[in-house]
C-alpha positions in Angstrom: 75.4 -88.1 -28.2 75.5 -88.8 -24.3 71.3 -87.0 -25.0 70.5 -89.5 -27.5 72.2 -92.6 -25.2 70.2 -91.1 -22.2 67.1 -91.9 -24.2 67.6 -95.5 -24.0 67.3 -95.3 -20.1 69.0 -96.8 -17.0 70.2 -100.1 -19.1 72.3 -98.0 -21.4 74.9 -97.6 -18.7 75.8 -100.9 -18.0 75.7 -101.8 -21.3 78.4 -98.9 -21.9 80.8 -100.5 -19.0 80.5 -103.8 -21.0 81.5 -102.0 -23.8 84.7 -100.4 -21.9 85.6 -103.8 -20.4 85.5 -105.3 -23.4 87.7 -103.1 -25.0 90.1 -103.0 -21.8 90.7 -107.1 -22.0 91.4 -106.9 -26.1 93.6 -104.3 -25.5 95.7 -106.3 -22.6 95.4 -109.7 -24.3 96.8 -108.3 -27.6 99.6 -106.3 -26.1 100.7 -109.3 -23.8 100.4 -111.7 -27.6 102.4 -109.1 -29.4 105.4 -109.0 -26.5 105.1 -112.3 -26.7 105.3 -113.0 -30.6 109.5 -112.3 -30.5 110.2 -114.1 -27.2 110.8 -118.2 -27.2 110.7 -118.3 -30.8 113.3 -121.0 -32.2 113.8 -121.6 -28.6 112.8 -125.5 -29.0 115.1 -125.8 -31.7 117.9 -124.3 -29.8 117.6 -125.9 -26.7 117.0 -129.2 -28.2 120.5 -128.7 -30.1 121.9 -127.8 -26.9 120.8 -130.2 -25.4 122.1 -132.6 -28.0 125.9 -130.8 -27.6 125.4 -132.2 -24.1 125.3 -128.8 -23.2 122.6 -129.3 -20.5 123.5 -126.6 -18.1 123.4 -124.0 -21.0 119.6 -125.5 -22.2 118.6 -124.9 -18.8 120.2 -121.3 -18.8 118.5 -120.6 -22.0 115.2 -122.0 -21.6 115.2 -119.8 -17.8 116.7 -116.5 -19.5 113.7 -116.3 -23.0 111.3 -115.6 -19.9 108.5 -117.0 -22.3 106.0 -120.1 -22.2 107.4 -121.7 -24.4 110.9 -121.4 -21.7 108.6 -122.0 -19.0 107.6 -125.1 -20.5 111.0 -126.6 -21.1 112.9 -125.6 -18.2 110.0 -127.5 -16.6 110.9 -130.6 -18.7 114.5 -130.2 -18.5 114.2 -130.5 -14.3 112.4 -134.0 -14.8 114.8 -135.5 -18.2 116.2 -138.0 -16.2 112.9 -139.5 -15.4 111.1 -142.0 -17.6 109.4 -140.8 -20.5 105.7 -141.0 -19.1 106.5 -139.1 -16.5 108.3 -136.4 -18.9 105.3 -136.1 -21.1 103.3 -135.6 -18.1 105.1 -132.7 -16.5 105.2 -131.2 -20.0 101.2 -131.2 -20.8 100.5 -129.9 -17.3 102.9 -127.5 -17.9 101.3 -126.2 -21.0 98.1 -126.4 -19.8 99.0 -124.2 -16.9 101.0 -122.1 -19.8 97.5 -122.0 -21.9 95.7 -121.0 -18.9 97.3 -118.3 -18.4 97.3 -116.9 -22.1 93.0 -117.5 -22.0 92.8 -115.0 -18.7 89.7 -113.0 -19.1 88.9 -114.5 -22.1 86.1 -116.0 -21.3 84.7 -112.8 -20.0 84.5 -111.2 -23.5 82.3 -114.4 -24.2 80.2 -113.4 -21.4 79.8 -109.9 -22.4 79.0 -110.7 -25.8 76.3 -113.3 -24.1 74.9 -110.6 -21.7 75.3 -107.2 -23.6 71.8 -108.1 -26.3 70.3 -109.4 -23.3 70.6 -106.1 -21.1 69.4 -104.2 -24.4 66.3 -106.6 -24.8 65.5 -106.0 -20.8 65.8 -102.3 -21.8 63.2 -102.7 -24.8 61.1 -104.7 -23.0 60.8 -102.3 -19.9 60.8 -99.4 -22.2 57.6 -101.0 -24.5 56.2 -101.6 -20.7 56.5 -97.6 -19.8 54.8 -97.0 -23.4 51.9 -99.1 -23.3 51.3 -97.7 -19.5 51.2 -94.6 -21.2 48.8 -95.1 -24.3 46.7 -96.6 -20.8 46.8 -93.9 -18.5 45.7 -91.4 -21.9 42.3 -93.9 -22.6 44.1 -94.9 -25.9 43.6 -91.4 -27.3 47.5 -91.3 -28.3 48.8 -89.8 -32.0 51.0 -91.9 -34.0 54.0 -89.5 -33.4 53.9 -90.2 -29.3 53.5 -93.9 -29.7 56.6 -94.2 -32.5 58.9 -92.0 -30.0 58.6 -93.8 -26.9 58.8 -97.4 -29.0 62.1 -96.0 -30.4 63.4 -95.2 -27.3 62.7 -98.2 -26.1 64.6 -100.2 -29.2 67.9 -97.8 -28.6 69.0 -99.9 -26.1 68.6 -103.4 -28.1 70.5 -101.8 -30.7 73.2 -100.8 -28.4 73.5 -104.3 -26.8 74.1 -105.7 -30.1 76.4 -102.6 -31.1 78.6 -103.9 -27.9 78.2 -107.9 -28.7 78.7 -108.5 -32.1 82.8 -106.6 -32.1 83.1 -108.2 -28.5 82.3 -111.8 -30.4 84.3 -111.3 -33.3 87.4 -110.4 -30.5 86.6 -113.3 -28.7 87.1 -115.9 -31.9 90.1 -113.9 -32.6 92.1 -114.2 -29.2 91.1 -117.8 -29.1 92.3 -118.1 -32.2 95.8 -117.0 -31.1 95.7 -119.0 -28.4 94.9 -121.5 -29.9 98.0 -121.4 -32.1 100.1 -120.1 -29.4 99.1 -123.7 -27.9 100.1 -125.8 -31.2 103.4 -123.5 -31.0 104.2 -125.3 -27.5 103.1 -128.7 -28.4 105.2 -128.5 -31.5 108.4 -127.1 -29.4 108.0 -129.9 -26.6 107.8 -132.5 -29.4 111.2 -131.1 -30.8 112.9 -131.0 -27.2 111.5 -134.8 -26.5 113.2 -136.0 -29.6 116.3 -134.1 -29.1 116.0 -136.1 -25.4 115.8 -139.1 -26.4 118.2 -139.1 -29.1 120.6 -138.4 -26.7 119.8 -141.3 -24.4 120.0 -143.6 -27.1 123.6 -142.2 -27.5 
């Protein structure tokens, strides 16, 4: 295999560490979503109700203790309750964009190695057609059939490769944007619950 890879030339390497990388960030991203998938869930919900027991030193407490954005998010909100509602819904979407930030870290990467790995395997093509056209030259054009289709080949192996390494590196992309994405409606739909709970109370 590493023979047949070597064919391609110098461009195959790089292309490989995109590959790897690639594989590394899907890997992290998914392990950190799947911790994440049993912490702050129903934490809204329980904080708001809390919240609502004019237990407000125990909402804190819990939304501290879930260690989760979601917790993150509304032991921001519960610092700045006191304060008039614009201000509240302010702290709260800077917090979740800073929460949301954090959950797209090298996500954008794998968006960049899908962009650059066909790229690197058309530069490989293209230098490889260059070498085999120098070839046919230096030989007066007196080349068999069986030459010329090796080194053209050779020279496709690493197109083929690039979009071997882009097209999974894509699909993981739309995926984990996809969970962030949800992730994201999760903490909208949580702060929502927690301002209600709030202002309930103050009307009480």
């Amino acid at each position: 295999m590493i023979n047949f890879l070597s064919k391609g030339g110098v461009l195959v390497v790089p292309i490989l560490m995109c590959s790897a990388l690639a594989l590394a960030i899907f890997l992290e991203r998914v392990i950190r979503f799947s911790r994440m998938r049993s912490r702050g869930a129903g934490l809204a919900e329980k904080v708001a109700g809390l919240l609502l027991g004019g237990k407000e030193t125990e909402a804190l407490a819990l939304a501290e203790k879930s260690e989760s954005p979601m917790g993150r998010v509304l032991a921001k909100a519960m610092d700045v309750k006191d304060l008039d509602r614009e201000m509240l819904e302010t702290v709260i979407v800077n917090a979740t964009d800073e929460e949301v930030r954090g959950l797209s870290t090298y996500i954008q990467a794998l968006a960049t190695i899908g962009n650059i790995a066909p790229l690197l395997g058309l530069l490989g093509t293209v230098i490889g057609m260059i070498k085999a056209f120098m070839v046919i030259q230096n030989m007066g054009g007196k080349v068999n059939a069986a030459v010329l289709a090796g080194g053209i080949w050779e020279a496709m192996l690493t197109t083929a490769l690039g979009l071997a390494v882009a097209l999974p590196t894509m699909v993981a992309h739309s995926y984990l944007t996809a969970r962030v994405d949800a992730y994201e409606a999760r903490l909208q739909d949580g702060s929502v619950v927690f301002i209600k709970a709030l202002m309930l109370k103050k009307k009480d």
